[in-house]
N, C-alpha and C positions, 0 to 999 in steps of 0.2 A: 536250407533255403529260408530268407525271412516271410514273413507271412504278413502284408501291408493289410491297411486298412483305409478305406476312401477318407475314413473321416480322421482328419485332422494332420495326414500323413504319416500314422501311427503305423508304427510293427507291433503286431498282435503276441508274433512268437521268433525266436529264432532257434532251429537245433542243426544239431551236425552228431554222426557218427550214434544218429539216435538219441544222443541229448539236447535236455533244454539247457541252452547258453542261457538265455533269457530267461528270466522267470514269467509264463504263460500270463497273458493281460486276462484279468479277472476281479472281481466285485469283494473284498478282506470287507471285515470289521474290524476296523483300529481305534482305541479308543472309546467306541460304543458305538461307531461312528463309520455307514458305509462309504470305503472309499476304493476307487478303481486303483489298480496295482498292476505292476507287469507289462512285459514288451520292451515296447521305447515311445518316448514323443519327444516334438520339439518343443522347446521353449521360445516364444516368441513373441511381441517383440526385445520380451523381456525374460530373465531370471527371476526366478522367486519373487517375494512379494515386494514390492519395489512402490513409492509413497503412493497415499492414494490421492492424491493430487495428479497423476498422471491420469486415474480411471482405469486401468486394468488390473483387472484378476490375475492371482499370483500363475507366476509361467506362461502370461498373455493369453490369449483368445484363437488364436490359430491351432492349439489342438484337439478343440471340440467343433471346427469350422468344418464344415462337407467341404470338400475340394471338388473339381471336374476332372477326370482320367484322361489323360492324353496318350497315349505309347505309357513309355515308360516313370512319364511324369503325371503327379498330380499337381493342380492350380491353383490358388488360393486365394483370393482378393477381396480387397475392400477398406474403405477408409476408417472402419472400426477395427481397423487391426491395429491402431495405432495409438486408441483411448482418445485422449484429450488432443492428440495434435492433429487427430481425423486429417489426412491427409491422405488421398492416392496410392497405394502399393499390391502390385500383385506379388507372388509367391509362389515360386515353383521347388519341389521337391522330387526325391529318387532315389530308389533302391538296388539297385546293381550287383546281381549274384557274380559273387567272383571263387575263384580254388577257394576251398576252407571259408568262408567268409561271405561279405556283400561289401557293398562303398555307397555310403547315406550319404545325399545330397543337397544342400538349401540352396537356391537361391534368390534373392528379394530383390527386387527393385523397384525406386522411386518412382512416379512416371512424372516426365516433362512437365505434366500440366499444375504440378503439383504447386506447392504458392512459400511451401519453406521446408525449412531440413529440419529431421526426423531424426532424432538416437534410437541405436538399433544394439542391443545386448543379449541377442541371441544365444540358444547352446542346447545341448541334446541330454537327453532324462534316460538312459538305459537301465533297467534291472536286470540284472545278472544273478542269475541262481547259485545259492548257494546251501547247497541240499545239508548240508554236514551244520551249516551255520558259519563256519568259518572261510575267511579269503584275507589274501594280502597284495600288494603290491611291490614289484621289482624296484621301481627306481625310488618311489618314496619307503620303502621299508615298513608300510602301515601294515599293522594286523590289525583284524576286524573281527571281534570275538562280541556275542551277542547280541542286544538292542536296549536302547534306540543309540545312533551315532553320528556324530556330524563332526566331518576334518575337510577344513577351507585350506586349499593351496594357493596361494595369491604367484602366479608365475613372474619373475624376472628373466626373461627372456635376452641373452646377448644377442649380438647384430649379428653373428655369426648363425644363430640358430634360427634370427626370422627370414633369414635368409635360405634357407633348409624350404624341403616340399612339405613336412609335416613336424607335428611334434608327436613323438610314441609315448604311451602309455601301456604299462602292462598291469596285468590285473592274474594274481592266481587262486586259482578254485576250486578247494578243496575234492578231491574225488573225480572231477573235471576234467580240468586240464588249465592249460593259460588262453587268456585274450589278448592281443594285442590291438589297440585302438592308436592308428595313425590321423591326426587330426590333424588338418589344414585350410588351406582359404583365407581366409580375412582371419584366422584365430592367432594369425604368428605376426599380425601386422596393427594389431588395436593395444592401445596402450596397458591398459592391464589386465590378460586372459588370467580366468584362472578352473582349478579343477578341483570340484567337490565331490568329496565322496559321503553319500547317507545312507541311514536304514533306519525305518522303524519298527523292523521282523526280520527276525534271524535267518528267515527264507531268502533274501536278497540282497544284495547290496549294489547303491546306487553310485555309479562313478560320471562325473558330468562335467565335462566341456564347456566352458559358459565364455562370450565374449567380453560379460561384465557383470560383475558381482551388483546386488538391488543398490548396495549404496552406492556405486558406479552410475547410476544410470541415469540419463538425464546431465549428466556433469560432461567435464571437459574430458575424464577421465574414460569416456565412451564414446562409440563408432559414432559421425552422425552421419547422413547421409543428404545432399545435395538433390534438389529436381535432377531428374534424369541420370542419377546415380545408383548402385548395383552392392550389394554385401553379399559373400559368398563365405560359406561355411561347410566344409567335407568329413568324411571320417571312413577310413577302410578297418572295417574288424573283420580281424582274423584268429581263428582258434586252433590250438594243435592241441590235440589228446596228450593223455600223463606219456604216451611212448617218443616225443618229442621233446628235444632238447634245444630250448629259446633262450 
């Protein structure tokens, strides 16, 4: 079961089968330097650190934002979620326990009263434990031995596959087992999704869903959104122990 947290729509933990999938959200020194680690957050309305001519801080501002708890959703709003275009947008979020797994939810929208359109490059920050140090991945063949790591996938998606419910992603973990992350929503329909994977400790490794890389953002190359328009962003992880065959 993932373990949410009001603020910012974060998952604090996720385990299954007694393990942590997730590497537990917790306070490292990296570098000399305390920095919070672990879980998941969104990235919102942006990826990484993206010019500062837009005004926001790297990975946006809606993951230290208190949300309001509804049912199963948390809320999110305000026109500084948006830096410099200060525009209208609320933000709804969700975590949905499913077999083996949960299905994380965004979704944003513009409100009417808004006065112009917004690029929106959203994406999701999971750490993923990796107790041994070592994981790789099925379709891109990446091993991931050590620290610190950064491998940018820039996806070409054919018309065939954004036409698809998700795009899979597999991820394997050492001593583990595998994840699979089906991701969908607006990530198979914006011009250039892509998927990074980081670490700067051997403990974890970061696999991320982005709707648009920081130099994307702001460009034509990214989602923009319309008064009274909606960006949706999903992802079902699922995990099978070493005794399954995926």
């Amino acid at each position: 079961m993932p373990s949410p947290s009001i603020t910012g729509g974060r998952i604090r933990t996720w385990r299954e089968e007694g393990m942590d999938i997730f590497f537990p959200q917790q306070k490292l020194i990296i570098d000399g330097q305390e920095k919070l680690r672990g879980g998941m957050h969104v990235c919102f309305p942006s990826f990484g650190p993206v010019d500062k001519k837009f005004g926001l801080p790297q990975h946006g501002r809606l993951r230290d934002l208190r949300g309001i708890k509804r049912s199963s959703n948390w809320e999110l709003r305000g026109s500084d979620l948006l830096g410099c275009f200060n525009q209208p947008i609320s933000v709804s979020i969700s975590a949905i326990p499913q077999k083996r797994g949960f299905r994380f939810s965004i979704f944003a929208s513009l409100k009417k009263e808004a006065t112009a359109a917004v690029p929106i490059g959203m994406g999701l920050h999971p750490y993923f434990s990796t107790p041994q140090g070592y994981a790789s991945t099925g379709y891109y063949g990446e091993r991931f031995e050590g620290t610190p790591q950064t491998v940018v996938r820039k996806l070409e998606l054919s018309d065939y596959v954004r036409r698809q419910y998700f795009y899979e992603i597999t991820i394997h973990l050492k001593d583990l087992g595998t994840v699979k992350m089906n991701v969908g929503g607006d990530f198979l329909k914006v011009p250039n999704p892509a998927v990074v994977f980081w670490r700067d400790d051997p403990r974890y490794l970061c696999v991320e869903p982005v709707m648009a890389l920081p130099e994307d953002y702001g460009t034509e190359r990214c989602l923009w959104l319309k008064p009274g328009e909606h960006a949706y962003l999903s992802c079902d992880f699922e995990f099978f122990g070493k005794g399954f065959s995926v």
